[in-house]
mmCIF file of the protein (N, C-alpha, C, O) and its ligand, coordinates in Angstrom:
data_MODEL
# 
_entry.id   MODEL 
# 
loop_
_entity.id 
_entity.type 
_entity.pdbx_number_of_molecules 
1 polymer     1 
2 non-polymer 1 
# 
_entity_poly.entity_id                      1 
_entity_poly.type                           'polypeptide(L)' 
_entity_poly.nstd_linkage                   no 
_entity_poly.nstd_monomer                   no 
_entity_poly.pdbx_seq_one_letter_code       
;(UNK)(UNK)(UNK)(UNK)(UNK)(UNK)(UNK)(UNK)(UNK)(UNK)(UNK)(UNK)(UNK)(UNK)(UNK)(UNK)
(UNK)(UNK)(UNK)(UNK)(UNK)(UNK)(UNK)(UNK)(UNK)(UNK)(UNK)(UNK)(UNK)(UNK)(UNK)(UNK)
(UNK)(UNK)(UNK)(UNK)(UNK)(UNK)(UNK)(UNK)
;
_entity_poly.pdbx_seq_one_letter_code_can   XXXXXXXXXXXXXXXXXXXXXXXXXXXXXXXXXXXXXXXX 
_entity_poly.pdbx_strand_id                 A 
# 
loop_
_entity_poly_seq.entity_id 
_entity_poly_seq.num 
_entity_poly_seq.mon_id 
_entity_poly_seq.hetero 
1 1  UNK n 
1 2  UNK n 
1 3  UNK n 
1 4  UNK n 
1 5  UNK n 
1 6  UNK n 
1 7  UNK n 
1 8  UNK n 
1 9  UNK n 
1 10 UNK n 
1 11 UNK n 
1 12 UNK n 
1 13 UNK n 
1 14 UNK n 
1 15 UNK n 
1 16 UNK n 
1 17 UNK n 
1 18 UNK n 
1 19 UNK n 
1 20 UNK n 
1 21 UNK n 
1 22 UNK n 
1 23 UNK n 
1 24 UNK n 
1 25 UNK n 
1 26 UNK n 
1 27 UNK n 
1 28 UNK n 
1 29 UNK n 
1 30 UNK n 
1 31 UNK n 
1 32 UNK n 
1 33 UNK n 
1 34 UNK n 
1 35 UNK n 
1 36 UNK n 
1 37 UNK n 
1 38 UNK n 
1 39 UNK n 
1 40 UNK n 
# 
loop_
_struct_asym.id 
_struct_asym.entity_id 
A 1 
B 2 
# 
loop_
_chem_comp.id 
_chem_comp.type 
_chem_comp.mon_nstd_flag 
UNK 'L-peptide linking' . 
ZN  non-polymer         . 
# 
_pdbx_entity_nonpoly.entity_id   2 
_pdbx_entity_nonpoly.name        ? 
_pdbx_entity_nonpoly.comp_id     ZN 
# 
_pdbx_nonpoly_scheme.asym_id         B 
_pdbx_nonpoly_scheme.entity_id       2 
_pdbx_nonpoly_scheme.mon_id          ZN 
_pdbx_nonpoly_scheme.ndb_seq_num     1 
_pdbx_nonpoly_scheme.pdb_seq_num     101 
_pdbx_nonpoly_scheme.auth_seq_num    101 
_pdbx_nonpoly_scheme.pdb_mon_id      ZN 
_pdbx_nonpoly_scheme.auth_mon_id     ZN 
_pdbx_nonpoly_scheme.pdb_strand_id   A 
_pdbx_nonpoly_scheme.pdb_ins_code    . 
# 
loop_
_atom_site.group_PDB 
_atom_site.id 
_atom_site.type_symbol 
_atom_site.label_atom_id 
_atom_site.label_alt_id 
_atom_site.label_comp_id 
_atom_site.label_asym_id 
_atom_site.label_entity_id 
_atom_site.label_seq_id 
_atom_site.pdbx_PDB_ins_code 
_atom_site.Cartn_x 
_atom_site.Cartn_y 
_atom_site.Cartn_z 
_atom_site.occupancy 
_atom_site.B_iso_or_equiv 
_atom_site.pdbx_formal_charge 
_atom_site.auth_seq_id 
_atom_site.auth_comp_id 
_atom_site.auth_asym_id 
_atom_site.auth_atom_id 
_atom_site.pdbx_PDB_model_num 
ATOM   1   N  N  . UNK A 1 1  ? 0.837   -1.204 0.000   1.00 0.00 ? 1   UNK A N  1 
ATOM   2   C  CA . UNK A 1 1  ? 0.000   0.000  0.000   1.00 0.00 ? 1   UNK A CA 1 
ATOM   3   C  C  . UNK A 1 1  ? 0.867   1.247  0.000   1.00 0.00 ? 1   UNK A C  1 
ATOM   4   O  O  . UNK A 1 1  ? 1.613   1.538  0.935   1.00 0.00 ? 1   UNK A O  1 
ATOM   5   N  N  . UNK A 1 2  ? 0.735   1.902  -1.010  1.00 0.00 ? 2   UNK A N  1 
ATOM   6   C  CA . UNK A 1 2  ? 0.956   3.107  -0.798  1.00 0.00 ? 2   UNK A CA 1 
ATOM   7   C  C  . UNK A 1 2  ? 0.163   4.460  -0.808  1.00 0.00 ? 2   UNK A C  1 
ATOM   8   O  O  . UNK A 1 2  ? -0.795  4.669  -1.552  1.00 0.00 ? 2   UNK A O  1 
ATOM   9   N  N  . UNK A 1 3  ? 0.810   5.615  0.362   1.00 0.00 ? 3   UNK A N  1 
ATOM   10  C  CA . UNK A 1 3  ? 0.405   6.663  0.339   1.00 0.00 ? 3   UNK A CA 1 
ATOM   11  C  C  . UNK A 1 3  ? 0.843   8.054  -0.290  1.00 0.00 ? 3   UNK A C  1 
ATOM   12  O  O  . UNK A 1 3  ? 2.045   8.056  -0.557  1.00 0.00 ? 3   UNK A O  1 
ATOM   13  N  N  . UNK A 1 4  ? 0.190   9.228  -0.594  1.00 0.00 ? 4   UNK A N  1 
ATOM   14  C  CA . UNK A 1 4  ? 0.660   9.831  -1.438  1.00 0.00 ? 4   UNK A CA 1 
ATOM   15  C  C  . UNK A 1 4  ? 1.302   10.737 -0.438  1.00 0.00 ? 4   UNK A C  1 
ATOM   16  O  O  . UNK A 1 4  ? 2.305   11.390 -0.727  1.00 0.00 ? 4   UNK A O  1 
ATOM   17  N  N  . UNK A 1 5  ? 0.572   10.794 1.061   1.00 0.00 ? 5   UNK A N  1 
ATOM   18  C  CA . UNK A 1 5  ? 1.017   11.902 2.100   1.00 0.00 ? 5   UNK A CA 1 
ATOM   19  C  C  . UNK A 1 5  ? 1.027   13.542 1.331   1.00 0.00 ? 5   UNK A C  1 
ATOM   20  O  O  . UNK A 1 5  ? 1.799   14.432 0.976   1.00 0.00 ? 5   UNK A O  1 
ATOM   21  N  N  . UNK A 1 6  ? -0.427  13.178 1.383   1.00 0.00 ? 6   UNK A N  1 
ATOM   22  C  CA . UNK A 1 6  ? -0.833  14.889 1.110   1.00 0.00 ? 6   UNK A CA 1 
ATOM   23  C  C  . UNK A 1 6  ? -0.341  15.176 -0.531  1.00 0.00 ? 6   UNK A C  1 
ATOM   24  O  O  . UNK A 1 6  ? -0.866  16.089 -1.167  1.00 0.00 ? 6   UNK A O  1 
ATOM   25  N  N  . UNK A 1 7  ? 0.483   14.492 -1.000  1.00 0.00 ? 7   UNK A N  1 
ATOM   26  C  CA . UNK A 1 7  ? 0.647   15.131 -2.206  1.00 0.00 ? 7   UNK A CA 1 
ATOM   27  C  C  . UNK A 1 7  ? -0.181  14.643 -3.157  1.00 0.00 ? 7   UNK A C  1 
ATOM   28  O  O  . UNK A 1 7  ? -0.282  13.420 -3.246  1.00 0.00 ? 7   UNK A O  1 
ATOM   29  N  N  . UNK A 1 8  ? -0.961  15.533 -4.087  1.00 0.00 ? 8   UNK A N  1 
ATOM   30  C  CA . UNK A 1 8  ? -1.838  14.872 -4.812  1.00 0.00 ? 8   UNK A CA 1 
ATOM   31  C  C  . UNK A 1 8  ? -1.202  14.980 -6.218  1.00 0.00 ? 8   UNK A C  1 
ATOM   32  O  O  . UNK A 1 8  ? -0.121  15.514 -6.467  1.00 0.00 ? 8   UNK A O  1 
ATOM   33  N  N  . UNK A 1 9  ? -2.197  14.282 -7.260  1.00 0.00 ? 9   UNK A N  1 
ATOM   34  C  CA . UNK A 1 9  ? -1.658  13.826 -8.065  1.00 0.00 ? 9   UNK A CA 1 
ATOM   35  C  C  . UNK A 1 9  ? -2.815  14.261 -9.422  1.00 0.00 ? 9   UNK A C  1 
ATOM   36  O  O  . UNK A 1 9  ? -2.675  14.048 -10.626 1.00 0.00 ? 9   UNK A O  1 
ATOM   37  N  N  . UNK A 1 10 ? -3.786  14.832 -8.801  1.00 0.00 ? 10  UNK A N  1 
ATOM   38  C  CA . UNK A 1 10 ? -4.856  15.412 -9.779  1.00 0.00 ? 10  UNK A CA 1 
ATOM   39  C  C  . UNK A 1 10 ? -5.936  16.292 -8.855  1.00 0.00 ? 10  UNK A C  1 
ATOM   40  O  O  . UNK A 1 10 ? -6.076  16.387 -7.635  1.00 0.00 ? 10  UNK A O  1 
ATOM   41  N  N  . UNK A 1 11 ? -6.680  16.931 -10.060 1.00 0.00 ? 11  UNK A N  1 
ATOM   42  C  CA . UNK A 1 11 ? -6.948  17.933 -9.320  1.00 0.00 ? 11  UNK A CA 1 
ATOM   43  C  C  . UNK A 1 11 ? -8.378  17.311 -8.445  1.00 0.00 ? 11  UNK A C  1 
ATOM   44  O  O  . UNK A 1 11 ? -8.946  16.301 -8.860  1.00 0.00 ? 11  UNK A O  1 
ATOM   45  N  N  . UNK A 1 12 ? -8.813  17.978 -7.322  1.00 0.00 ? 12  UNK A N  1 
ATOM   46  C  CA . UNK A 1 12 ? -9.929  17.387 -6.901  1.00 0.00 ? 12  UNK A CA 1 
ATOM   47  C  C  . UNK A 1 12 ? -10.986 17.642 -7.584  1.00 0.00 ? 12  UNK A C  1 
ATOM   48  O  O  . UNK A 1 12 ? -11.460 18.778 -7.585  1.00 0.00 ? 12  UNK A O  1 
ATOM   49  N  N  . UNK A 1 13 ? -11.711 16.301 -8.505  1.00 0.00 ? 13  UNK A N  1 
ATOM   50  C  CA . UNK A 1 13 ? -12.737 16.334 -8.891  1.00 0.00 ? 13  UNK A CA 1 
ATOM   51  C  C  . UNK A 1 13 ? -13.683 15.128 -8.971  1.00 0.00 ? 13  UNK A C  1 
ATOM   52  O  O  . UNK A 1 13 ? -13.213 14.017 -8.723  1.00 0.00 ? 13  UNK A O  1 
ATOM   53  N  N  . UNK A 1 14 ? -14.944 15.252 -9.288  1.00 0.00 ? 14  UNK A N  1 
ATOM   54  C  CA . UNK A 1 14 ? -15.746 14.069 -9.453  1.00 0.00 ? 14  UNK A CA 1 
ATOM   55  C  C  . UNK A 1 14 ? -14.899 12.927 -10.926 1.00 0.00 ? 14  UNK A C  1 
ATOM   56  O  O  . UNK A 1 14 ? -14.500 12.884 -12.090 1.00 0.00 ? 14  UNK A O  1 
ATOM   57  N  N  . UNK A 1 15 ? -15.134 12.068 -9.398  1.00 0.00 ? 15  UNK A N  1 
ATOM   58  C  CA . UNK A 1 15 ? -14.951 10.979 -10.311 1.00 0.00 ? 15  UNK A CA 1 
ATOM   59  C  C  . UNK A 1 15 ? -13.153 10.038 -9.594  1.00 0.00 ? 15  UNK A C  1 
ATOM   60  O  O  . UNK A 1 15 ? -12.712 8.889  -9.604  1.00 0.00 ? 15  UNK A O  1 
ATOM   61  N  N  . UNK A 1 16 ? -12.818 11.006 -9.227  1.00 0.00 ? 16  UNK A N  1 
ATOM   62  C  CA . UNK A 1 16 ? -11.123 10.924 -8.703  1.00 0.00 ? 16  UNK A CA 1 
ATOM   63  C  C  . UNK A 1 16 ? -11.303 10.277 -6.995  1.00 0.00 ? 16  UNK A C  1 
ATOM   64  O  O  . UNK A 1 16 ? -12.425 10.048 -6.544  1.00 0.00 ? 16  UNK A O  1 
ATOM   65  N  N  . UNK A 1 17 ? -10.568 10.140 -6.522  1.00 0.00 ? 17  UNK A N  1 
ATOM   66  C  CA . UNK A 1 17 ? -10.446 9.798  -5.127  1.00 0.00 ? 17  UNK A CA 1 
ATOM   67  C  C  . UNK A 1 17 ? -9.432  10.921 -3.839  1.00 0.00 ? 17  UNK A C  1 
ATOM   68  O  O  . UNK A 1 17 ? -8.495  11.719 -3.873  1.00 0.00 ? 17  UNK A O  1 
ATOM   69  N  N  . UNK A 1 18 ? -10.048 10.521 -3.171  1.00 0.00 ? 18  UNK A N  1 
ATOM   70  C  CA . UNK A 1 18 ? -9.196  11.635 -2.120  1.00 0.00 ? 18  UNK A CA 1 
ATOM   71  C  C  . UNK A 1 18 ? -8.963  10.799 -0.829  1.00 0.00 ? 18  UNK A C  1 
ATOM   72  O  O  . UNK A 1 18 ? -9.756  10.117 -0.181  1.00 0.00 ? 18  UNK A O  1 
ATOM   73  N  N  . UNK A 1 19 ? -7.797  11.024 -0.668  1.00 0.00 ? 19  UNK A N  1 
ATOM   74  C  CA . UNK A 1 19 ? -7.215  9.865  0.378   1.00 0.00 ? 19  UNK A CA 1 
ATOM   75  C  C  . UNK A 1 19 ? -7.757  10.593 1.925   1.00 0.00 ? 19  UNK A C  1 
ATOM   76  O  O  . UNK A 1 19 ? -7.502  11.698 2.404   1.00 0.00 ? 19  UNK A O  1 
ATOM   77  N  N  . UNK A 1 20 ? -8.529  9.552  2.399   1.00 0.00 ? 20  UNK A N  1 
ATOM   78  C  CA . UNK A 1 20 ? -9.501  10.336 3.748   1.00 0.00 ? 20  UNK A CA 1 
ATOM   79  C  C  . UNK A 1 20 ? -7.937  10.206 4.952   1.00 0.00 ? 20  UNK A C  1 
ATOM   80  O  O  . UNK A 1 20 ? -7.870  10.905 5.963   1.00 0.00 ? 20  UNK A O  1 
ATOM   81  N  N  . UNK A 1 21 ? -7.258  9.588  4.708   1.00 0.00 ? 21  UNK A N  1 
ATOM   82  C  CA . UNK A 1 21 ? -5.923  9.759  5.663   1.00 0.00 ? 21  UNK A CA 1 
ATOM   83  C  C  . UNK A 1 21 ? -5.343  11.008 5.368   1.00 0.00 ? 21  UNK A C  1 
ATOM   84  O  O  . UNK A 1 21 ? -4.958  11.625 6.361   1.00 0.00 ? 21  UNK A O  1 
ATOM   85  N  N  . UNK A 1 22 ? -5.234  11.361 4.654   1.00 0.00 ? 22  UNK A N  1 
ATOM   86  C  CA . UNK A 1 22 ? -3.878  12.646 4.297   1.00 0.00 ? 22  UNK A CA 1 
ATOM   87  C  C  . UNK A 1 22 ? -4.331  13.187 3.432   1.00 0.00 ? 22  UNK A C  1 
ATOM   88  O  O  . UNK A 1 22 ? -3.467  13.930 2.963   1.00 0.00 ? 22  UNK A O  1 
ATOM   89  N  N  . UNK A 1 23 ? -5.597  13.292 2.694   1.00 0.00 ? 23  UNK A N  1 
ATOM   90  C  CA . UNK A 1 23 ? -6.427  14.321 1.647   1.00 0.00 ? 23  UNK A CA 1 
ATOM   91  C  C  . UNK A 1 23 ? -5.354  14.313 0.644   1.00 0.00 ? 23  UNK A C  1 
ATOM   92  O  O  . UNK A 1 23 ? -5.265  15.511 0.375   1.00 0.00 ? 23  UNK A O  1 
ATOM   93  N  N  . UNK A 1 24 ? -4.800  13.922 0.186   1.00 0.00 ? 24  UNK A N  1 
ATOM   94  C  CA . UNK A 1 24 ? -4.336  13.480 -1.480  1.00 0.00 ? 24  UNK A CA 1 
ATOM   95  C  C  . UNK A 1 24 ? -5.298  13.500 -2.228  1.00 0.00 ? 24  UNK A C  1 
ATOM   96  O  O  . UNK A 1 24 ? -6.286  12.955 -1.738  1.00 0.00 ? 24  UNK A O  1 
ATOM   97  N  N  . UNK A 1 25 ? -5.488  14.083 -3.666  1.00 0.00 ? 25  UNK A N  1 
ATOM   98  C  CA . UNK A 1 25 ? -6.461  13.648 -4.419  1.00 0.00 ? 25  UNK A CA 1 
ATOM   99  C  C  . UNK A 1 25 ? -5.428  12.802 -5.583  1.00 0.00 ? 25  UNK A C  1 
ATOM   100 O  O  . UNK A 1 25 ? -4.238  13.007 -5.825  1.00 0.00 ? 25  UNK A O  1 
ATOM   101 N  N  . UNK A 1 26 ? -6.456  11.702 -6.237  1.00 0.00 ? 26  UNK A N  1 
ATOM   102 C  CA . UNK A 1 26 ? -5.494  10.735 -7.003  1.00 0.00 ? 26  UNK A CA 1 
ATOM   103 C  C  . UNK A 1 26 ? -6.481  10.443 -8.209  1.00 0.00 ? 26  UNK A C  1 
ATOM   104 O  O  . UNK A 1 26 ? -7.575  10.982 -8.042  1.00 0.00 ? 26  UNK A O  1 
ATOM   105 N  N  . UNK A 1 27 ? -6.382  9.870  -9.138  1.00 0.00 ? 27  UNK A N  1 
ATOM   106 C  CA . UNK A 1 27 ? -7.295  9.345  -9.976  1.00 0.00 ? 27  UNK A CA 1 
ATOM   107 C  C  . UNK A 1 27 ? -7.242  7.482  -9.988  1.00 0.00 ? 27  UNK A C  1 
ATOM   108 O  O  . UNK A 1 27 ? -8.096  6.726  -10.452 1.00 0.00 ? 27  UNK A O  1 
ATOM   109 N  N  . UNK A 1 28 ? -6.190  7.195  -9.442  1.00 0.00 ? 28  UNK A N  1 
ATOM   110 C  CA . UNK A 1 28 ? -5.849  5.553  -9.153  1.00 0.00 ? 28  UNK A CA 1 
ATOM   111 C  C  . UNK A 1 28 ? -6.421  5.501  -7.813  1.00 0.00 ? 28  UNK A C  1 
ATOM   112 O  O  . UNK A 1 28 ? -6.102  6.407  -7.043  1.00 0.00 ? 28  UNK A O  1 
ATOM   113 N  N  . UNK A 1 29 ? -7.381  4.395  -7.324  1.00 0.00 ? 29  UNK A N  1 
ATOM   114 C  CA . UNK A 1 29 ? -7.645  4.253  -6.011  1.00 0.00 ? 29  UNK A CA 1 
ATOM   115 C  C  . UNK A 1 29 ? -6.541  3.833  -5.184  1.00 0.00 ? 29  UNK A C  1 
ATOM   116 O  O  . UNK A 1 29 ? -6.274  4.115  -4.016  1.00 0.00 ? 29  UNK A O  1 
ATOM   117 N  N  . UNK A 1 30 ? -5.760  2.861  -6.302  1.00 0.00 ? 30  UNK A N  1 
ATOM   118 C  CA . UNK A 1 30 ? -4.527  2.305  -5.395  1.00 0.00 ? 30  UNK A CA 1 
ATOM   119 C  C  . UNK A 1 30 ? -3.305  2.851  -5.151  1.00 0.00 ? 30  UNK A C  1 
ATOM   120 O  O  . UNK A 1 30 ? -2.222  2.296  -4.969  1.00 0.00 ? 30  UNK A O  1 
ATOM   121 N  N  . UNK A 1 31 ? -3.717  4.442  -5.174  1.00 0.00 ? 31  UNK A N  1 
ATOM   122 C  CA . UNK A 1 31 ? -2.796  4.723  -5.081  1.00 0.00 ? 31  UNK A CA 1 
ATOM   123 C  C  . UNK A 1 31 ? -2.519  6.141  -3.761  1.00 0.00 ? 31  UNK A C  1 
ATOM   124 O  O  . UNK A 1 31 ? -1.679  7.029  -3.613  1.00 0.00 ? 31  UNK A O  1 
ATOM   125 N  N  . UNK A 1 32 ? -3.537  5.762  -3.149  1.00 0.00 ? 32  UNK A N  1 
ATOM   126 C  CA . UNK A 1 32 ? -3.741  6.047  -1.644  1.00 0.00 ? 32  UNK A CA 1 
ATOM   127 C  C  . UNK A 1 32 ? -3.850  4.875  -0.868  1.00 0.00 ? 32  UNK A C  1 
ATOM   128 O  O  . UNK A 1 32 ? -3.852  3.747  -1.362  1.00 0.00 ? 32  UNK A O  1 
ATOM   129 N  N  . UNK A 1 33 ? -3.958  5.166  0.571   1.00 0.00 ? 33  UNK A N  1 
ATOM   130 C  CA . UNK A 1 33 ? -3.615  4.600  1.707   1.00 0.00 ? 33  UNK A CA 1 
ATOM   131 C  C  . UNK A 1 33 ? -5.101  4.261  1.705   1.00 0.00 ? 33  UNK A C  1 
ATOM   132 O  O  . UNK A 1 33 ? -5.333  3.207  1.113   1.00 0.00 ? 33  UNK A O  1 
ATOM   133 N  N  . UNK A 1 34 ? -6.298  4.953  2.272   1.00 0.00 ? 34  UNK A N  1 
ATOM   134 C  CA . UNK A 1 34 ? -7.796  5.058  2.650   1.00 0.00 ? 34  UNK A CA 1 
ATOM   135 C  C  . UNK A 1 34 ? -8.605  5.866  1.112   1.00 0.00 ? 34  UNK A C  1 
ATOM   136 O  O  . UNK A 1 34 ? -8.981  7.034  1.216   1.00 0.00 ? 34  UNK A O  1 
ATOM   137 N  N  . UNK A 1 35 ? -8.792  5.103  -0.225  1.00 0.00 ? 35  UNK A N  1 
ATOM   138 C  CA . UNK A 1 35 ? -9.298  6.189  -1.271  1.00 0.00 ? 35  UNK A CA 1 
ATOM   139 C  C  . UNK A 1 35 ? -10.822 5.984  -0.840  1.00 0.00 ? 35  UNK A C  1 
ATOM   140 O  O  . UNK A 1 35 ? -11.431 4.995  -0.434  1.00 0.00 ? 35  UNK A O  1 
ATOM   141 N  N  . UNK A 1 36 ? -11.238 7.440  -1.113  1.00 0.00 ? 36  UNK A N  1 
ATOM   142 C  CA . UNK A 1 36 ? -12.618 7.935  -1.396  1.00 0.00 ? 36  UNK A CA 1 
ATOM   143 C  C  . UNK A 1 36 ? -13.033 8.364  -1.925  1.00 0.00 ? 36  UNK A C  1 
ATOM   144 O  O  . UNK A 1 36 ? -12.853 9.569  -1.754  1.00 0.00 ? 36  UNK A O  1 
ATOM   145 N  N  . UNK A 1 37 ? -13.916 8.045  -2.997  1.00 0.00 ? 37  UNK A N  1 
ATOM   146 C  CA . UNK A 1 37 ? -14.104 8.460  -4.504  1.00 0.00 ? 37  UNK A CA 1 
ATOM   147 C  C  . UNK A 1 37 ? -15.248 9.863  -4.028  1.00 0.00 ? 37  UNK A C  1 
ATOM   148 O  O  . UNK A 1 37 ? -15.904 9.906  -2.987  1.00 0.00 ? 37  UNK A O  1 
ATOM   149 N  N  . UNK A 1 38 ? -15.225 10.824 -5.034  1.00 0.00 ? 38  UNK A N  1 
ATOM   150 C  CA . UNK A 1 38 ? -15.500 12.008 -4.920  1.00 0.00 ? 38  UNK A CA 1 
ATOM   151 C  C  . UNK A 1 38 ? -16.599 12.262 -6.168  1.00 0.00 ? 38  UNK A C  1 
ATOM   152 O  O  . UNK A 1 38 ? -16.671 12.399 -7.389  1.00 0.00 ? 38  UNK A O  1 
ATOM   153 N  N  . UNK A 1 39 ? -17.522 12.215 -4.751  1.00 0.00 ? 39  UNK A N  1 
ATOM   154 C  CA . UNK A 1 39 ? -19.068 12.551 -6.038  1.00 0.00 ? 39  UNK A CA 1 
ATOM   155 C  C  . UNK A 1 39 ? -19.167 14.017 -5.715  1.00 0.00 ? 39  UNK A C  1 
ATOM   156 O  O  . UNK A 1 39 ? -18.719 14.781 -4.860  1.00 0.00 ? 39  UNK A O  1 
ATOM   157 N  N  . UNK A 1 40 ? -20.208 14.097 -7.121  1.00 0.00 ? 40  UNK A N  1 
ATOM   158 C  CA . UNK A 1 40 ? -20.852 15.352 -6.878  1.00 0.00 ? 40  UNK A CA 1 
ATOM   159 C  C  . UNK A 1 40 ? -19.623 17.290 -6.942  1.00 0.00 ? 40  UNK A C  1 
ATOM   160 O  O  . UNK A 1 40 ? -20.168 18.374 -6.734  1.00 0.00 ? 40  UNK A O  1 
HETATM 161 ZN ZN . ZN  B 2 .  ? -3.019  8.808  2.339   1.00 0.00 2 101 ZN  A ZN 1 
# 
């Protein structure tokens, strides 16, 4: 598992994930620690 530790990797939007540990936004789930996909 890896974490991005806050650094994100795209911008926050629907459809992407945001790591609920350290708020990273990512577009790979696996590529946070805790991903949470971002509706709306
Ligand atoms: Zn994280």
């Amino acid at each position: 598992m890896s974490c991005r530790k806050g650094k994100s990797k795209t911008k926050p939007k629907v459809g992407a994930f945001r790591c609920a540990e350290c708020g990273a936004f990512v577009k790979q789930k696996k590529d946070v620690c805790e991903p949470k996909k971002i509706k709306k």
